[in-house]
N, C-alpha and C positions, 0 to 999 in steps of 0.2 A: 513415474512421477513421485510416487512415494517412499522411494529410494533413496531419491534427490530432498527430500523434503528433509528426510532421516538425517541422510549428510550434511546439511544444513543445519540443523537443528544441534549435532555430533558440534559442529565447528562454534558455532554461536556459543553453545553451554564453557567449549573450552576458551573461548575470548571472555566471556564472562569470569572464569576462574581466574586466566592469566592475566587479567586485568583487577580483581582481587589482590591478587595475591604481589602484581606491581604495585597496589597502594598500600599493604600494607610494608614492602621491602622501603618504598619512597619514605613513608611516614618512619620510619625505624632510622632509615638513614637523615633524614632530617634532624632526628633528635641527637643522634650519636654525634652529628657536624655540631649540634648546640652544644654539646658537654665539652665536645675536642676545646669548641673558641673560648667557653668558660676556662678552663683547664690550662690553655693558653696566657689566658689574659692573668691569670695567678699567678703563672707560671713568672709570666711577666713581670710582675708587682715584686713576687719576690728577689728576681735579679737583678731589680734596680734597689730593692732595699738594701741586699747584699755588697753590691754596690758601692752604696754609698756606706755602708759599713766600712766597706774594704780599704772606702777614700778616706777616713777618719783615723782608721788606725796608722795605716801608713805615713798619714802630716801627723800623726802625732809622737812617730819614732824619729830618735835625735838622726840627725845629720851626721854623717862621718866623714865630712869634708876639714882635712887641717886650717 
């Protein structure tokens, strides 16, 4: 019986850890997914800005049509 108890106890402690140690991988990875969509969303911003950069300069080179 108190074998059993031990091994019980053996299991519990490591569900406890690997359950630490799942919140702290969860929490880690949450933050990394927030930086990625930041990171994203700039990402974004600037290749619309570029963009329209790009559409600016282009109408404003002459036509080479006779």
């Amino acid at each position: 019986m108190e074998s059993q108890l031990h091994a019980l106890e053996t299991k519990l402690a490591q569900l406890v850890a690997m359950s630490t140690q799942l919140r702290a991988e969860n929490h880690q990875l949450r933050q990394d997914l927030a930086h990625a969509r930041s990171q994203h969303r700039v990402m974004g911003d600037n290749m619309d800005a570029a963009s329209s950069r790009l559409e600016k300069i282009l109408l404003s080179l002459p036509d080479d049509t006779p």
